[in-house]
N, C-alpha and C positions, 0 to 999 in steps of 0.2 A: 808396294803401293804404287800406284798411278797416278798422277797428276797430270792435269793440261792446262797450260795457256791458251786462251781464248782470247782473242783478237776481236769483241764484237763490234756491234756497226760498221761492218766493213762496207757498209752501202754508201758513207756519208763521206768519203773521198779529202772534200772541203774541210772536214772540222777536226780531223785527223790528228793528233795527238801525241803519236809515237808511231815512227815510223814502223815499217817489218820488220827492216835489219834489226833497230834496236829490241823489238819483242824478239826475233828471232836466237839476238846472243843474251837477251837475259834469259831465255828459256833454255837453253844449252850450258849457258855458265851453272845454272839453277837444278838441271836433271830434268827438266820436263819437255814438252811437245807439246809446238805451239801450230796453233789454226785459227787463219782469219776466217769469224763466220758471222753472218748477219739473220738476227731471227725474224727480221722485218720480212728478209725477201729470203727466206730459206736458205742461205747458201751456206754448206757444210756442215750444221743445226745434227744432221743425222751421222753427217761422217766423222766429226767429233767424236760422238758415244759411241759409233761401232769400232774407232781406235782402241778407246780405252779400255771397252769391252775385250778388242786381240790384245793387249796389251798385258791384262791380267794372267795370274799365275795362274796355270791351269793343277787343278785336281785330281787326282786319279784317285777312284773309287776304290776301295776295300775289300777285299775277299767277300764279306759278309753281302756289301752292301751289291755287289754283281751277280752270287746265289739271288739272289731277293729280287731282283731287277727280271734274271733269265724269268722265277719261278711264279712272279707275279704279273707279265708283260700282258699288253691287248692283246695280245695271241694265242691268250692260255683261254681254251673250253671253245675255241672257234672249229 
């Protein structure tokens, strides 16, 4: 499983609430990975989910299911 700490509003500086270091050692004490992002002004909004995305356990495909994949591909009857 994956989890992230998100840090949002990171645009609003002034009203700031917890620092980084503190999000930083409770996401570490915790097991997770943490990123400051703001969905105001877009910053990290996308590199958030593409961590979490590398972050997951990758699957490898079955005997069966790579027969199936070769024998049905966009390239079959071209």
């Amino acid at each position: 499983m994956v989890v992230a700490l998100a840090g949002n509003k990171s645009d609003l500086l002034d009203a700031r609430k917890v620092t980084v270091e503190e999000a930083q050692t409770y996401a570490q004490e915790n097991g997770l990975f943490f990123m400051e992002t703001s969905a105001k002004t877009a910053v990290n909004v996308k590199e958030i989910f593409f961590e979490i995305a590398r972050k997951l356990p990758r699957v490898q495909p079955t005997e069966t299911q790579q027969e199936w994949f070769y024998q049905t591909g966009p390239w079959i009857g071209q």
